[in-house]
C-alpha positions as CSV (number, residue, x, y, z in Angstrom):
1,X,-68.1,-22.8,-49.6
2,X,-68.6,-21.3,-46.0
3,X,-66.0,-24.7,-44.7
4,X,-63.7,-23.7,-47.3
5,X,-64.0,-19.8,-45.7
6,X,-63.2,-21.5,-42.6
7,X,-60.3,-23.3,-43.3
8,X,-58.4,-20.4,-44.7
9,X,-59.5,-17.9,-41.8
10,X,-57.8,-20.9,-39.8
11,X,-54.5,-20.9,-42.3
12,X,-54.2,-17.6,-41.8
13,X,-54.6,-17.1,-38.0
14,X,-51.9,-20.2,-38.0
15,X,-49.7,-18.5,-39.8
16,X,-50.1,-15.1,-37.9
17,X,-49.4,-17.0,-34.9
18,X,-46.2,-18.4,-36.3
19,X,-44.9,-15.6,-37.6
20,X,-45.4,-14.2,-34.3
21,X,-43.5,-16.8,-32.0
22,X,-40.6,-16.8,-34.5
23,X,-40.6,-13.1,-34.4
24,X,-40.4,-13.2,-30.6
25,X,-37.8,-15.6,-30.5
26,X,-35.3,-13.8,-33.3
27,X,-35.6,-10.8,-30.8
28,X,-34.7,-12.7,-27.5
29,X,-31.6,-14.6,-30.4
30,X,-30.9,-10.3,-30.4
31,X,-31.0,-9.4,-27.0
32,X,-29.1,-12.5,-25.9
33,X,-26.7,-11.4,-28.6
34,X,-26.7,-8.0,-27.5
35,X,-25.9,-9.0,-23.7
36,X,-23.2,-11.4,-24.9
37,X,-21.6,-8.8,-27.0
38,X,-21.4,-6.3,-23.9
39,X,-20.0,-9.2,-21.7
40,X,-17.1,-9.9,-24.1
41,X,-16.5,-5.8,-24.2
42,X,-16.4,-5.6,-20.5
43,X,-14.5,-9.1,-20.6
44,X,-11.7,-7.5,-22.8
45,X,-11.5,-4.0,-21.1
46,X,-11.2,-6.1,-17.9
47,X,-7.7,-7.9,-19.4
48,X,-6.8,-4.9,-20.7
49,X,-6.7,-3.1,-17.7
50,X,-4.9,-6.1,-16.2
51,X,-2.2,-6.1,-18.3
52,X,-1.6,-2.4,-17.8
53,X,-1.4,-3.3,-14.3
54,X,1.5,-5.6,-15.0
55,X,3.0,-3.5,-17.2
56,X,3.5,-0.8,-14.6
57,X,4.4,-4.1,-11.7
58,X,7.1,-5.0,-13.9
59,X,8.2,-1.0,-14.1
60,X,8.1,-0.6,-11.0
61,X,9.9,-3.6,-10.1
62,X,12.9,-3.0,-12.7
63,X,13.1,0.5,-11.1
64,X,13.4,-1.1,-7.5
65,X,16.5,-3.1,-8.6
66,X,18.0,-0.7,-10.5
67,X,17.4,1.9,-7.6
68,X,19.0,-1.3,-5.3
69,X,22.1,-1.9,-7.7
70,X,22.4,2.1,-7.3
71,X,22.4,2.2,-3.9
72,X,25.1,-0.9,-3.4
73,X,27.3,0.6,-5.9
74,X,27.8,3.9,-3.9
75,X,27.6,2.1,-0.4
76,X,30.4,0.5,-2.2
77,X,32.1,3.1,-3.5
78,X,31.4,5.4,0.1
79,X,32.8,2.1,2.3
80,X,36.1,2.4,0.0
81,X,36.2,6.0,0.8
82,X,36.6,5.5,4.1
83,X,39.1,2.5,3.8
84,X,40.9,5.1,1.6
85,X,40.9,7.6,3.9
86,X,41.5,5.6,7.1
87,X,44.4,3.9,5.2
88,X,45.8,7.9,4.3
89,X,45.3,8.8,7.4
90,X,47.3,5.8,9.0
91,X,50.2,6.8,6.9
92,X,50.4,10.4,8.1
93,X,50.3,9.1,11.6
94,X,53.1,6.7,10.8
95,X,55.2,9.8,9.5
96,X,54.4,11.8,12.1
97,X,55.7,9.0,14.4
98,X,59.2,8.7,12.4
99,X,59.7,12.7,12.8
100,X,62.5,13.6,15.5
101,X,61.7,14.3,18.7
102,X,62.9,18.2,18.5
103,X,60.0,19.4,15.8
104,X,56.9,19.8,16.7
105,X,54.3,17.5,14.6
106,X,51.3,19.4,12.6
107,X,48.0,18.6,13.7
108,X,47.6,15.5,11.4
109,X,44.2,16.7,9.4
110,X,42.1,13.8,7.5
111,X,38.7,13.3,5.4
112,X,38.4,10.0,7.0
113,X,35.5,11.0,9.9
114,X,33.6,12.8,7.1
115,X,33.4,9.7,4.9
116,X,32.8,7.5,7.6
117,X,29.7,10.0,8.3
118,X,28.8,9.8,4.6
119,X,29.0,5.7,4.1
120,X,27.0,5.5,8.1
121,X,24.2,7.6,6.2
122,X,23.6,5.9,2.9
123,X,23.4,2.8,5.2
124,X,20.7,4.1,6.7
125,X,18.7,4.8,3.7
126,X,17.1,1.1,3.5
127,X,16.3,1.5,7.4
128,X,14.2,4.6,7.0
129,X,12.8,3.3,4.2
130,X,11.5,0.1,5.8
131,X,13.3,-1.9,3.8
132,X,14.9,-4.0,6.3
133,X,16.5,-6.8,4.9
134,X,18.5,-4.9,2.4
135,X,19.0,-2.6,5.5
136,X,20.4,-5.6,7.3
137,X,22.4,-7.0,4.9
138,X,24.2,-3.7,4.3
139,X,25.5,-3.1,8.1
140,X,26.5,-6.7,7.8
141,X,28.7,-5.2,4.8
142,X,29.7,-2.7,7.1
143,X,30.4,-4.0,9.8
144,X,32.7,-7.0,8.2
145,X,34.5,-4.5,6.0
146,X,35.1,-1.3,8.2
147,X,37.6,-0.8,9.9
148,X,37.0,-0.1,14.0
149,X,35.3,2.9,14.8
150,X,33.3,4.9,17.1
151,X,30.0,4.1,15.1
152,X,30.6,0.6,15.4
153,X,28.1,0.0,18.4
154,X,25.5,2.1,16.5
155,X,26.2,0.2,13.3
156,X,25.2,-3.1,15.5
157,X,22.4,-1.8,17.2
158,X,20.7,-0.3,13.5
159,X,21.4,-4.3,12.3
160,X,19.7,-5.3,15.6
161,X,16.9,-3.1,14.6
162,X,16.5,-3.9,11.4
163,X,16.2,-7.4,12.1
164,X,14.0,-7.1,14.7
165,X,11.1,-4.7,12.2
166,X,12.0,-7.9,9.9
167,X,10.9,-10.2,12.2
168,X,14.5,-11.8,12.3
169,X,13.9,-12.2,16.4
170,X,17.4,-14.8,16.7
171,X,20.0,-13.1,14.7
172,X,18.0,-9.2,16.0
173,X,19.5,-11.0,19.5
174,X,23.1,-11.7,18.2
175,X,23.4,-8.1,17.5
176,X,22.1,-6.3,20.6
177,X,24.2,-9.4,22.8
178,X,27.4,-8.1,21.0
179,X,27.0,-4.7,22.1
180,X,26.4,-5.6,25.7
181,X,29.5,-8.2,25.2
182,X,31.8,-6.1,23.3
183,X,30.8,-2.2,23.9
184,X,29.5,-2.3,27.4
185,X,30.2,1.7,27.6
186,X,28.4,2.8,24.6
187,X,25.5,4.9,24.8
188,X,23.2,2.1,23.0
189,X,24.4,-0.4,26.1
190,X,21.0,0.4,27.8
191,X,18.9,0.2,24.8
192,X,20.5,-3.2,23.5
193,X,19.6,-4.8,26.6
194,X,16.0,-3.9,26.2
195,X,16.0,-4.4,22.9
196,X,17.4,-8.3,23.6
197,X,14.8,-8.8,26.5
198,X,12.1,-7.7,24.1
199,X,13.8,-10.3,21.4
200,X,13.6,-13.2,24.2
201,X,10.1,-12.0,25.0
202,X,9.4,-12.5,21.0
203,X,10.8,-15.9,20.6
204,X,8.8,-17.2,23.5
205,X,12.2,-16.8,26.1
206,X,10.0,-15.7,29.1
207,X,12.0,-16.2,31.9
208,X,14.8,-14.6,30.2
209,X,12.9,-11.6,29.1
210,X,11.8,-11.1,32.7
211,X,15.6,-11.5,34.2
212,X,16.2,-8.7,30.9
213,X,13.2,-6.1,32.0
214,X,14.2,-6.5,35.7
215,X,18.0,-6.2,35.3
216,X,17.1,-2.5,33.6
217,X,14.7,-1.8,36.3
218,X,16.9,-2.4,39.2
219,X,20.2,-1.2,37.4
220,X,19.3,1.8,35.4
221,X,16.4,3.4,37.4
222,X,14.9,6.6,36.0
223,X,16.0,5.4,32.4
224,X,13.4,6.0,29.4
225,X,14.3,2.2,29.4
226,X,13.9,1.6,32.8
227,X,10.2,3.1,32.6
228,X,9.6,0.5,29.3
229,X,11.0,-2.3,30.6
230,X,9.0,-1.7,33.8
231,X,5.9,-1.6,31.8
232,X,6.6,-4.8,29.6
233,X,6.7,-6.2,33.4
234,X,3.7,-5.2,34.1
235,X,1.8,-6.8,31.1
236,X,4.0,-10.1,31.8
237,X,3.3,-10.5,35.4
């Protein structure tokens, strides 16, 4: 009788104890559970956030080239203007020509320096904007299409510019070389020549750059130029 006592005090201690460990494990099954299911929440407001990110990329994007196709069609439509106007204005002169000698000729009057102004500033909206390839690309446009004109040297030295911010050091050179070739009495004579010095000095051209910063120095003393190119010596030698 007392073994038999025994036996079932044993059963039941058994039993506790594996009720116990199963009761333990369903609650670590939970927990794991629980951690998995607050993973895969964070998991999924992760990609959602993600996707709202591209979302607004692809906005943002399809807004930049719809702002660009803007731009280009009233660069466009300002570079015809002044064609137009240049073209009026060469017929008025042509009339004014074929008048006799006795009359005096009006003061021939034209919108043609106002739209010039107007297509020179829309060109520079891409270079203030420090977008400098589509900067570059449109006084290309310009400078192909337009007529000649007084803003013709500045037109080159904003496409030497913007290729040199863009990192286009060969063709930033072309640019500044024509001005000192073809306009050597503009205003932005000096500041091509440093500008091409500090191209040579970019693509590795020391001895050139040097002849560049010392040619300044020696011809255009006193300069704002002078003073840079003198300090670009100074760091080279």
């Amino acid at each position: 009788m007392t073994d038999r006592r025994i036996l079932g005090a044993c059963a039941a201690a058994l039993l506790l104890t594996v009720g116990c460990a199963q009761e333990e494990a369903l609650k670590r099954v939970e927990n794991e559970v629980g951690d998995l299911k607050i993973q895969v929440n964070r998991l999924r407001l992760e990609v959602e956030e993600q996707n709202r990110k591209a979302d607004a990329e692809r906005a943002a994007q399809q807004e930049t080239r719809a702002e660009d196709r803007r731009f280009r069609a009233d660069l466009g439509e300002a570079l015809r203007q002044v064609q137009d106007a240049t073209r009026s204005v060469n017929g008025r002169l042509n009339e004014v020509a074929r008048r006799p000698a006795n009359k005096t000729p009006q003061a021939v009057e034209g919108p043609a320096v106002d739209a010039e102004e107007r297509a020179f500033q829309a060109l520079m909206m891409d270079y203030n904007q420090a977008k400098y390839a589509l900067a570059a690309e449109s006084f290309e446009a310009y400078l192909k299409g337009n007529p000649p004109s007084a803003r013709k040297p500045e037109a080159l030295f904003f496409l030497g510019l913007s290729y040199f911010n863009g990192k286009v050091f060969d063709k930033a050179l072309q640019a500044f070389d024509r001005i000192i070739k073809e306009h050597g009495q503009s205003e932005r004579l000096v500041p091509a020549m440093l500008k091409k010095a500090q191209c040579q000095l970019q693509m590795n051209l020391k001895a050139a750059a040097l002849k560049g910063f010392k040619e300044i120095v020696d011809k255009f003393p006193g300069t704002p130029e002078a003073r840079s190119a003198q300090e670009e010596l100074g760091e080279l030698q």
